[in-house]
C-alpha positions in Angstrom: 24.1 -109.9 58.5 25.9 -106.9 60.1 25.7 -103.6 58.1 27.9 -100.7 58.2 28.2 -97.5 60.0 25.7 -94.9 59.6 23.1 -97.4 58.4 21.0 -99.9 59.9 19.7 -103.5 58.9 17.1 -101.9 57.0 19.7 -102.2 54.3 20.0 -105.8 53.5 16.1 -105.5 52.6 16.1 -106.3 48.7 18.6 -109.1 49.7 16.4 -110.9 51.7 13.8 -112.7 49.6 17.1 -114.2 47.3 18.9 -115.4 50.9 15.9 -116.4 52.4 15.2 -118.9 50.0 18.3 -120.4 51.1 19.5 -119.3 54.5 17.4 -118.5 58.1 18.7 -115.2 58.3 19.0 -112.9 61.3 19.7 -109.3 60.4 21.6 -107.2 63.2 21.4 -103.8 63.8 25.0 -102.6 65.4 24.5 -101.1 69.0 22.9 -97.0 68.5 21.7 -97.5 65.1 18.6 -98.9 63.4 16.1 -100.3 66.4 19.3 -101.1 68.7 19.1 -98.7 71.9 22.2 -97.8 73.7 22.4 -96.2 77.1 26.0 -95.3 77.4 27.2 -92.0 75.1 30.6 -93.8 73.7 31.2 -97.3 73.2 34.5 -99.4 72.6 34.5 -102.1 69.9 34.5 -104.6 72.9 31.0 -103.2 73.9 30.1 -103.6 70.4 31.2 -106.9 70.4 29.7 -108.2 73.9 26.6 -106.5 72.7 26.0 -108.6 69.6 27.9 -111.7 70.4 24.9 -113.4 72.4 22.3 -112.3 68.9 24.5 -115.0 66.7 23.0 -118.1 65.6 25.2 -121.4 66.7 26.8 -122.5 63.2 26.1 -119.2 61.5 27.9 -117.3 58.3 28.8 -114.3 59.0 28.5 -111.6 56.4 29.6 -107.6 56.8 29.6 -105.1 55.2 32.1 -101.8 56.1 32.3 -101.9 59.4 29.6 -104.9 59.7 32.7 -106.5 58.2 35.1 -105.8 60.8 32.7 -106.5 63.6 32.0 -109.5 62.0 35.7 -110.6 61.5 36.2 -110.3 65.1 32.8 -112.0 66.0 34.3 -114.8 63.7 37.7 -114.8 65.7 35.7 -114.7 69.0 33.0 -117.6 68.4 35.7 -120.0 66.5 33.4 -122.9 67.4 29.7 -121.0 66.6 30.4 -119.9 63.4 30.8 -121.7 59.9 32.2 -118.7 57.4 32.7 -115.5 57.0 32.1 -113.1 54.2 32.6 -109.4 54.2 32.2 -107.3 51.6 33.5 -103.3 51.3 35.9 -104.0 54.8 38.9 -103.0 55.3 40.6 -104.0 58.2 42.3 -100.2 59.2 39.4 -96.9 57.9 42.4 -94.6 58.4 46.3 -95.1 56.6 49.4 -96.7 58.5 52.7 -97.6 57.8 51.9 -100.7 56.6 48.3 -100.3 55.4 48.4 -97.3 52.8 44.8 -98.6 51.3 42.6 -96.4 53.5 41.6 -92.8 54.4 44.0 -90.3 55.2 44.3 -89.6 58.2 43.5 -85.9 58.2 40.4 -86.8 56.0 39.4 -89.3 59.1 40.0 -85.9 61.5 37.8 -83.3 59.4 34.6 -86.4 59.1 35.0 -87.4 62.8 34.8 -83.3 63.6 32.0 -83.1 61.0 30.2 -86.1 63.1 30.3 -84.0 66.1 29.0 -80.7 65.1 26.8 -81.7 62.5 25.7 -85.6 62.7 23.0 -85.8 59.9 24.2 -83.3 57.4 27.5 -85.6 57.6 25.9 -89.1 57.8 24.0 -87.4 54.2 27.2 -85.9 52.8 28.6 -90.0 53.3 25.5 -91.6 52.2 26.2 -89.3 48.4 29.2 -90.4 48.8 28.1 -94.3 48.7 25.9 -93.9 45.6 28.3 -91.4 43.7 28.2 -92.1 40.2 25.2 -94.6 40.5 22.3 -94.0 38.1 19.4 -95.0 41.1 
């Protein structure tokens, strides 16, 4: 189970008595977030990648959410013969618009959060978590 940015495995928690029943599950934390440790200051989706890549079961299911979904798409494309299925849930392949993929943040949105990030990292990672629960009576 791969989670999404900002958070960290801790979130699959009230999941994990229903899928344990069923599954041996092996919740990930992405590379700088949760218990994962990092020593470089920036890393590329291919560190990402090589990072977690050795931490998959053989014949695992995959599931991401957000950006634990895109990881785990291209984890899925990667270990063709190690993994079983895929499931994703809240991914979207592109976060910011293109030509040909209108169903994602505008760009200059993606510009103002990814400048918010940098001055201001947990009033911005709060400001997203609000965002995750608007409208939500919990």
């Amino acid at each position: 189970m791969l989670h999404g940015w900002g958070t960290s495995s801790q979130i699959w928690r009230s999941w994990l008595p229903l899928l344990e029943a069923h599954f041996c599950v092996t919740c990930i934390d992405l590379p700088g977030l949760g218990r994962s440790v990092v020593n470089k200051q920036r890393l590329s989706l291919n560190d990402v990648l090589s990072t977690i890549e050795p931490l998959i079961p053989i014949n695992s299911l995959l599931l991401g959410w957000s950006l634990g979904g895109l990881i785990a798409t291209l984890l899925a494309e990667r270990l063709l013969s190690c993994v079983k299925g895929l499931v994703t849930i809240g991914f979207n392949p592109s976060f910011v618009q293109q030509k040909n993929w209108l169903s994602a943040m505008d760009s200059a949105v993606f510009e103002r959060f990814q400048k918010s990030v940098a001055i201001n990292p947990q009033s911005t990672l709060d400001d997203f978590y609000k965002l995750q629960v608007l409208g939500g009576t919990d």
